[in-house]
C-alpha positions in Angstrom: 0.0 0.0 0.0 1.1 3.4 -1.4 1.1 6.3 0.6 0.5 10.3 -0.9 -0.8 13.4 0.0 -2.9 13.5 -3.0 -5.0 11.5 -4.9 -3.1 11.2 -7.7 0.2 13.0 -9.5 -0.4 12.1 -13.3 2.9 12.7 -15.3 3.0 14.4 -18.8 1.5 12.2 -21.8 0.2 13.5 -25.2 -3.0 14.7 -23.6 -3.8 18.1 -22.9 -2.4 19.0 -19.6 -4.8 21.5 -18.1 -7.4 20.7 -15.9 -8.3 17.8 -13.7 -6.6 14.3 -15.0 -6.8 11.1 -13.9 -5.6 7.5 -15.0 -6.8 4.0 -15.2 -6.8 1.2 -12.8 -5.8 -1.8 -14.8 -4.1 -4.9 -12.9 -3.2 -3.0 -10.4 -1.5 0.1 -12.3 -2.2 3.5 -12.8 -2.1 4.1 -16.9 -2.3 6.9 -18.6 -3.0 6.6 -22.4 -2.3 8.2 -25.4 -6.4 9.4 -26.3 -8.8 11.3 -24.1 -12.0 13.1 -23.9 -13.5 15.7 -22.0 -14.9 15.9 -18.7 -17.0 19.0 -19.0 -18.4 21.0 -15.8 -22.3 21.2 -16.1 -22.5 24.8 -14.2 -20.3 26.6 -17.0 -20.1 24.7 -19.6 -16.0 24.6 -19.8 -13.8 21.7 -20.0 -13.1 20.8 -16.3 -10.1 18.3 -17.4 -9.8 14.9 -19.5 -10.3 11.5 -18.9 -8.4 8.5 -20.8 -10.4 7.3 -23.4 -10.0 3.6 -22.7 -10.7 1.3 -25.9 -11.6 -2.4 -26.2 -8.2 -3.7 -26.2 -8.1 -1.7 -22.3 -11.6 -3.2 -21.8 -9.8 -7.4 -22.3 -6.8 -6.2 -20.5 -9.0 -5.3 -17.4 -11.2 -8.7 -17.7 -8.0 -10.6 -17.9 -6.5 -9.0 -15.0 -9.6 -9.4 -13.1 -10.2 -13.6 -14.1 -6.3 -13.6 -12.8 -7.0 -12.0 -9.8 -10.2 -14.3 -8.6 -8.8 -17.6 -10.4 -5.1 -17.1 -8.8 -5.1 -15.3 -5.9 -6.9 -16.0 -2.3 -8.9 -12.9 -2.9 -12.1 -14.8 -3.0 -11.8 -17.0 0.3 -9.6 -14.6 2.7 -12.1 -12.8 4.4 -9.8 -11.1 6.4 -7.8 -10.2 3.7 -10.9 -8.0 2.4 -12.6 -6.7 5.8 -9.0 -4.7 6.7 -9.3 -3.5 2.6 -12.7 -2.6 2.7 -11.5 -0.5 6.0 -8.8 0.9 4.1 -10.7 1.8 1.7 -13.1 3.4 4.0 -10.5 5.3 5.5 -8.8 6.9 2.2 -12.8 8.2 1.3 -13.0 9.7 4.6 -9.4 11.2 4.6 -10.0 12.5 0.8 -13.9 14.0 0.9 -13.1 17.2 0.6 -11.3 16.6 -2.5 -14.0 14.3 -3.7 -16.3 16.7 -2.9 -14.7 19.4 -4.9 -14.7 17.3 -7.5 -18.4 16.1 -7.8 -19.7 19.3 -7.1 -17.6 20.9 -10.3 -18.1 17.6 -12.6 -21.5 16.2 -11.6 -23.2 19.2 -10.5 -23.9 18.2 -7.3 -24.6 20.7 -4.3 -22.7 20.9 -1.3 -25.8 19.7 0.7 -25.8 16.7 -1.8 -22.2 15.7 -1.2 -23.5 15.8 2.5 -26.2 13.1 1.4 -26.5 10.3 -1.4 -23.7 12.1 -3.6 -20.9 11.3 -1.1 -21.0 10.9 2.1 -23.8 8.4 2.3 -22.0 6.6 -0.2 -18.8 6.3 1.9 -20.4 4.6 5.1 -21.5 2.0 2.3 -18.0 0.9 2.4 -18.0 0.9 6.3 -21.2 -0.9 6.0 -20.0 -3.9 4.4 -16.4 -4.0 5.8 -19.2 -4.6 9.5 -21.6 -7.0 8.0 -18.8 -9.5 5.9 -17.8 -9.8 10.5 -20.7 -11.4 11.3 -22.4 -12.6 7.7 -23.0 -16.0 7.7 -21.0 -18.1 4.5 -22.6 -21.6 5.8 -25.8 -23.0 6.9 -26.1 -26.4 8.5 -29.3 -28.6 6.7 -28.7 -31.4 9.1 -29.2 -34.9 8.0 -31.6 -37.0 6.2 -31.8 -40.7 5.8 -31.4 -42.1 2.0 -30.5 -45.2 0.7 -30.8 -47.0 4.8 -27.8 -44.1 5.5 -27.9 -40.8 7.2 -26.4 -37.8 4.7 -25.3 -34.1 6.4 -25.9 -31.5 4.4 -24.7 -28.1 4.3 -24.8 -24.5 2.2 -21.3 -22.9 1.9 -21.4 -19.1 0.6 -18.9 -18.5 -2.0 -18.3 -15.8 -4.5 -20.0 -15.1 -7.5 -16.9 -14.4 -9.9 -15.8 -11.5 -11.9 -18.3 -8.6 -12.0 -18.4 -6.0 -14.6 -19.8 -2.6 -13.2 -21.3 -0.4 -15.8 -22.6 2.9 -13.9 -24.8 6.0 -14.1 -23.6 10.3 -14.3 -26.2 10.9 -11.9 -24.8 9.6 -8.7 -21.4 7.9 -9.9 -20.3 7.9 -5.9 -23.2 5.9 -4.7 -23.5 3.7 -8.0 -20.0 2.9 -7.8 -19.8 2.4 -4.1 -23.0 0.3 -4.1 -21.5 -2.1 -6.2 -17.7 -2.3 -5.4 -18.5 -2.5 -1.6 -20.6 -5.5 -1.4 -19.0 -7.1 -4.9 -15.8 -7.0 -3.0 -16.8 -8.0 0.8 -18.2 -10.9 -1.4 -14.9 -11.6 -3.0 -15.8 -10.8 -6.3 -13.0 -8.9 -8.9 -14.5 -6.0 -10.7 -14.1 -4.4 -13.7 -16.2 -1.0 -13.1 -16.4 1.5 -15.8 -17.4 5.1 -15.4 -20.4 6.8 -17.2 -18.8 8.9 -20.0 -20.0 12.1 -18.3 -18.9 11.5 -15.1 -15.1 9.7 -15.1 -13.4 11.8 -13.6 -14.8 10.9 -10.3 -15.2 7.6 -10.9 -11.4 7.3 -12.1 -10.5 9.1 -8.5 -12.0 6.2 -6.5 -9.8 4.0 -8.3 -6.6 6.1 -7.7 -7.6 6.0 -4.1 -8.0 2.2 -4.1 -4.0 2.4 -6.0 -2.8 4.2 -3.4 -4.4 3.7 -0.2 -5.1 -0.1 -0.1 -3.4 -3.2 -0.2 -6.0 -4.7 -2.8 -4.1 -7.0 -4.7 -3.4 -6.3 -8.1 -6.5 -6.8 -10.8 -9.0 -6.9 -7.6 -10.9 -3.7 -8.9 -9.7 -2.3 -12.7 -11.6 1.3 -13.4 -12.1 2.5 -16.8 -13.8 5.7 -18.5 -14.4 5.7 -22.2 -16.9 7.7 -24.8 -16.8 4.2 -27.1 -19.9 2.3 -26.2 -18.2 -0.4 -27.5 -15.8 -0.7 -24.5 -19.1 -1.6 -22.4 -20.1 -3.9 -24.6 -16.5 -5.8 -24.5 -17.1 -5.9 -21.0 -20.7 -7.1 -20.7 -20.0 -10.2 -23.7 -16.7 -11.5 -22.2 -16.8 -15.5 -21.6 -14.3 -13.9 -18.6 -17.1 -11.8 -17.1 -19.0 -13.8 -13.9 -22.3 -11.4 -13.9 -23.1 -8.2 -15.1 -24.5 -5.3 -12.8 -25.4 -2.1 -14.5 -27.1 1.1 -13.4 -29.2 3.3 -16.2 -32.2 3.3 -18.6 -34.1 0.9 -19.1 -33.5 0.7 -22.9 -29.8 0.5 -22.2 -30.7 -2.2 -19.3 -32.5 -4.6 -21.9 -29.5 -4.5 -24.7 -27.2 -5.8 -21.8 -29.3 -8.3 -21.0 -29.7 -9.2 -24.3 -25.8 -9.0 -24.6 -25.3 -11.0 -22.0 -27.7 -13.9 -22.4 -25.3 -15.6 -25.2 -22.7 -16.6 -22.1 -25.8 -16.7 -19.5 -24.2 -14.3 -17.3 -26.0 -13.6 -14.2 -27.8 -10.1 -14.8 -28.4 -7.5 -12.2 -30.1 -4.2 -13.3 -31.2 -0.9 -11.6 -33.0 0.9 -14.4 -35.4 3.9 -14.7 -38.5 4.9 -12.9 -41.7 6.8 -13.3 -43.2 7.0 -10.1 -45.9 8.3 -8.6 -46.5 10.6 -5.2 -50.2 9.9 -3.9 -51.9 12.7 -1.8 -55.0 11.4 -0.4 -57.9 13.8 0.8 -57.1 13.5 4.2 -53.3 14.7 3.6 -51.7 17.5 4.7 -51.8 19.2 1.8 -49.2 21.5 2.6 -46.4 18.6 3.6 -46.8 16.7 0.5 -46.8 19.8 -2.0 -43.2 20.8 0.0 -42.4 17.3 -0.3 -43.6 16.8 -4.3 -41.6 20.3 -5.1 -38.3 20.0 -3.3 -38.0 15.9 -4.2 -38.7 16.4 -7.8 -35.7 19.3 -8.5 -33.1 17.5 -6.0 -30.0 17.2 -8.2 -32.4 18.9 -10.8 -34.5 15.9 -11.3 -32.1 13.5 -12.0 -32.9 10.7 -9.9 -34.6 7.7 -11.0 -36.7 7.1 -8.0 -38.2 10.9 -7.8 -41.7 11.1 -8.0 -42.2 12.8 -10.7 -46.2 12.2 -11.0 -47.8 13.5 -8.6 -51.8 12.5 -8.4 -53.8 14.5 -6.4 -57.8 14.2 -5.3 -59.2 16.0 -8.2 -61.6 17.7 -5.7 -58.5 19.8 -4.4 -56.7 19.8 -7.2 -56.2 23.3 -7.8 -55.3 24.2 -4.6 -52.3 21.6 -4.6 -51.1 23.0 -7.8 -51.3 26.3 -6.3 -49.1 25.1 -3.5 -46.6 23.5 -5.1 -46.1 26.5 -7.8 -45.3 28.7 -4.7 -42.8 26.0 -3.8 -41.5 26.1 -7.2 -41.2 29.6 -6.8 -38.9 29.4 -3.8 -36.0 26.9 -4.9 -32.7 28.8 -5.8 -30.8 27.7 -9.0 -27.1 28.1 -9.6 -23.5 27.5 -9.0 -23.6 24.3 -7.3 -20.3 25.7 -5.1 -22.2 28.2 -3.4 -23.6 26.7 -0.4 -27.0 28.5 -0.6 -27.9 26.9 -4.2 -30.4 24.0 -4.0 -30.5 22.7 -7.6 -27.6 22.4 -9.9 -27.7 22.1 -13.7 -28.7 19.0 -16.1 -25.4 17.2 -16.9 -25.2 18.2 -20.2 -26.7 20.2 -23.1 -28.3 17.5 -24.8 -30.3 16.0 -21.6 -31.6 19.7 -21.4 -32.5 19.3 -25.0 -34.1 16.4 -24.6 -36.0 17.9 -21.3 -37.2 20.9 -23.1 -38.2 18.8 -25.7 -40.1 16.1 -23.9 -42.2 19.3 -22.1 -42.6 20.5 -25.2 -44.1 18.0 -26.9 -46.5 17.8 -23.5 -47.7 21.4 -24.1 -48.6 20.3 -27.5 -50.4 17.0 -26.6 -52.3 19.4 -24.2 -50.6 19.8 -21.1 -50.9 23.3 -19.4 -48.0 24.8 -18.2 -48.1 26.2 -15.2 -44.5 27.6 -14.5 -41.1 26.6 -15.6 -40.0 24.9 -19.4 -37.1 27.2 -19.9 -33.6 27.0 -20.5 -30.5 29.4 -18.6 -27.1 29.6 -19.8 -24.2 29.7 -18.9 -24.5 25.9 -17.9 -27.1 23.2 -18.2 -29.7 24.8 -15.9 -33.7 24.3 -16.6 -36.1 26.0 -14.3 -38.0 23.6 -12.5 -41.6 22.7 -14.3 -44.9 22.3 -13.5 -47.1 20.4 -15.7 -51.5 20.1 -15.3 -54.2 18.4 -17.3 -51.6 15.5 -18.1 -53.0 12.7 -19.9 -52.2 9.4 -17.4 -51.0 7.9 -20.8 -49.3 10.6 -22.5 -45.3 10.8 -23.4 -44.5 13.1 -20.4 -46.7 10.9 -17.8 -45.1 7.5 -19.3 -42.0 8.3 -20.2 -38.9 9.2 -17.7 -37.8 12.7 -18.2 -34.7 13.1 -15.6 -35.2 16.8 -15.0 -37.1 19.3 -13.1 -40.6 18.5 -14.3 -43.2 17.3 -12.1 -46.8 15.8 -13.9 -50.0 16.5 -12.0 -52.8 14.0 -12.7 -56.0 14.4 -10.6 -57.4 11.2 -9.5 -61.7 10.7 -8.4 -60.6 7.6 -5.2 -58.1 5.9 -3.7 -58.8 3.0 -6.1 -58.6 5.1 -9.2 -55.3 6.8 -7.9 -53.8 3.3 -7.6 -54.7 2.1 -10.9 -52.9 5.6 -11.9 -49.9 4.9 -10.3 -49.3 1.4 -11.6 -50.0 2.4 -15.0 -46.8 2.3 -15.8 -43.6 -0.1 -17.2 -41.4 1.0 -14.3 -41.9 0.2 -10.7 -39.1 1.7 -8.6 -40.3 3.7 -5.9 -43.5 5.7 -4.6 -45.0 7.9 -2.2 -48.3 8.7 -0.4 -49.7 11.2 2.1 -52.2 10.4 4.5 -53.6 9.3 7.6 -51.3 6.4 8.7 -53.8 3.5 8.5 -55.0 4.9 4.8 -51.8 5.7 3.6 -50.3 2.4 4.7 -53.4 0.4 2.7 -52.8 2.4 -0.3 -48.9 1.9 -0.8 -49.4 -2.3 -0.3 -50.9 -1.8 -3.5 -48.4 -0.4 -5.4 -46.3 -1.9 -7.5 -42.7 -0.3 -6.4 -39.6 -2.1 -4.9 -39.7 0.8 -2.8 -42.4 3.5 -1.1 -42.0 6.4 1.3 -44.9 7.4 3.7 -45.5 11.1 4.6 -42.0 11.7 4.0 -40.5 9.1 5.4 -36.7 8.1 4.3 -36.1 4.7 3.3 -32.5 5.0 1.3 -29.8 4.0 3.8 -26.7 1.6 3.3 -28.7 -1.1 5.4 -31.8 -0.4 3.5 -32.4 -2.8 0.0 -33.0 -0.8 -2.9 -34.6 -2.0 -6.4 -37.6 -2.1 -8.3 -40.1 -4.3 -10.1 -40.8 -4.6 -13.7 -38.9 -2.5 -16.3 -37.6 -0.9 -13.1 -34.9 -3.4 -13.0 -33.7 -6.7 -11.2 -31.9 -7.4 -7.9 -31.5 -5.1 -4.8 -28.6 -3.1 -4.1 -27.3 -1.8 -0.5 -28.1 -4.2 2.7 -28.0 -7.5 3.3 -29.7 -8.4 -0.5 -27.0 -6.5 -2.0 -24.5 -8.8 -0.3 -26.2 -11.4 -1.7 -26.4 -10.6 -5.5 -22.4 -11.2 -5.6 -23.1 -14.5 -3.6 -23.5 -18.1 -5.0 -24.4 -21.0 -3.3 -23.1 -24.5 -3.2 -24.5 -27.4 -1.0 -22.8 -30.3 0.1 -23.7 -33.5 1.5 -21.9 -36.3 3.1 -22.3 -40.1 4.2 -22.0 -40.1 8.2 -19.9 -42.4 9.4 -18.6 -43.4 12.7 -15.6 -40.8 11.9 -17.8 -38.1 10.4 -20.4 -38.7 13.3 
């Protein structure tokens, strides 16, 4: 294990050397290569620095040094070995936050008050998390015997790990995607090969450093790579090398890797896009749920895939709910995500604000109203955050995920029609309702969603299962369950004999 007072000191190479750099983690060493691309700060617009542009040839490189590293190494079956990592690594996040920090804020347009949540520091104590649960996680269960053949037969499940993992992530949250996969992949004792979204490498590329230089995680353990070619993904998710396949995005992108990966029957786990769907029943309080409905839907400006970005209201009190969370709307300050009093950042990139505008567009045109919001602000990425009525429960915008600042309002006549509403959909990720307990509680059992908040209550936590149902996606990550999904299990059995016995 490396020591430095820095994440990383890149040397000269044929890049261009302004800006933030960073290198690849392949086998164990930090590369630089000859071809880049951009990393390009959302608030501004301007280059922030260049990441390597890693092509398929990097892609193999990083397999093979990952198959080495499960196949001949003890990796997979010291579990010591990987608790005083996974500490380590824990450690090296805590000691460089600020610096990571700094650099999500300028790359992924993440607040400060979002580093202090899911953007980073939540993400860190996933590390912790697992490095405290592979203590005291069971690898065996005991079946006990059964009589066969006029013999007794012991029988037993051993845990063991599920190979090597290629880790496709997300720009939205790249600290918690990334983290919620390498943590529990490697208390596991998985290898990974995780590659960056081609927005966001720079920070994913920095948690690899920091694994370099601050661990003793053998050589090939964890390869990071960035790269704009798609095809570098697809490299990764087709290799005969590659155990299982875990990738956070759309859904679209979700079903091609699935599709990809069914030739080798790769084990397939998938956290995909979500359209959900905030319930406020008629004995809410109105005012909670509007604040709620507002501030959720333009968190890191609507890019999240389990906001609720429908929100169905009784359609008695519709326009007093509309009125409410308009005013709401009215209150949240856009802008430099450095300055600590800024709530909501910019989109990521000046083709997902395109495609924003254009989806609320479109709305306006099928016959949506709108009610405030739909327009662009330069310098940057920035969209004011939108407010959308008379929404057809079918239409593009009510279907479709949008991943900015644009909340639907669909008024509903009962609690039975708003449920049919809010399962109308491919995606079931998450949910919301507002209500008296009782009520509230009998309405979210019937809702489709791998996860549900009541009255505002907080379910995400690194102890806490996330996932959805349907087009949503498959598996759980975080908690026990997401310990599990880099977990096989073998069972043995044994004639007793006088010796065994």
């Amino acid at each position: 294990m490396q020591e430095a007072t820095t994440i990383s000191e890149p040397a000269a190479t044929e890049t261009p050397t302004h800006g933030v750099q960073r290198r690849l983690l392949i086998g164990g060493e930090l590369l630089e290569t000859s071809r880049s691309f951009p990393s390009v700060n959302p608030a501004t617009g301007d280059v922030l620095g260049y990441a390597p542009d890693a092509t398929v040839a990097d892609a193999e490189a990083a397999v093979a040094a990952a198959r080495r590293a499960f196949d001949q190494t003890t990796w997979s079956t010291n579990t010591e070995l990987r608790i005083r990592c996974l500490e380590q690594f824990h450690r090296a996040l805590v000691d460089h936050r600020d610096e990571l920090a700094a650099l999500t804020i300028a790359e992924v347009g993440a607040t400060e008050a979002l580093c202090q949540g899911a953007q980073l520091d939540q993400p860190i104590e996933i590390v912790r998390y697992y490095a405290e649960l592979l203590k005291t996680y069971p690898m065996t269960e005991d079946l006990g015997n059964i009589e066969a053949r006029g013999k007794q037969h012991h029988r037993w499940v051993e845990k063991e790990a599920g190979g090597v993992v290629a880790a496709i992530i997300a720009y939205n949250y790249p600290n918690q995607l990334a983290l919620a996969k390498l943590a529990p992949a490697l208390a596991a004792g998985c290898t990974v090969v995780l590659k960056s979204a081609p927005d966001t490498p720079l920070v994913t590329l920095a948690l690899g450093e920091l694994i370099a230089l601050h661990t003793d995680i053998p050589a090939g353990v964890v390869n990071v790579l960035s790269g704009a070619d798609p095809e570098v993904g697809a490299a990764m998710t087709t290799s005969s090398d590659v155990d299982m396949v875990t990738f956070t995005g759309s859904t679209p992108t979700g079903r091609r890797i699935m599709a990809a990966a069914s030739d080798t029957l790769k084990k397939v786990f998938l956290e995909l896009g979500g359209k959900s769907a905030a319930i406020v029943v008629d004995d809410a309080d109105f005012g909670t749920a509007a604040l709620f409905s507002a501030f959720s839907m333009v968190t890191h400006a609507g890019q999240g895939c389990a906001l609720t970005s429908r929100l169905l209201v009784p359609r008695a009190h519709h326009d007093e709910i509309v009125e409410m969370v308009k005013n709401n709307f009215g209150l949240v300050r856009y802008g430099d995500p450095a300055d600590p009093g800024t709530y909501m950042g910019p989109l990521i990139s000046e083709r997902q604000r395109d495609k924003v505008d254009g989806m609320v567009k479109r709305a306006v045109e099928a016959g949506a109203t709108l009610v405030t919001g739909g327009e662009k602000v330069d310098p940057g990425y920035f969209y004011t955050p939108t407010l959308l009525t008379g929404v057809d429960p079918d239409s593009e915008i009510a279907q479709e995920e949008v991943f900015g600042p644009v909340l639907v309002v669909i008024a509903y006549d009962d609690d039975d029609d708003a449920v049919r509403i809010a399962n109308n959909s491919i995606y079931g990720l998450s949910g919301a309702v507002f209500g008296s307990q009782e009520r509230a509680l009998a309405v979210a059992r019937r809702i489709r969603t791998g996860t549900f908040s009541i009255n505002g209550g907080n379910y995400f936590s690194p102890d806490s299962p996330f996932g959805g149902y349907k087009q949503s996606g498959i598996g759980r990550e975080m908690g026990t369950a997401g310990l599990e999904e880099f977990l096989e299990s073998k069972t043995y059995a044994t004639v007793v004999t006088e010796e065994s016995a």
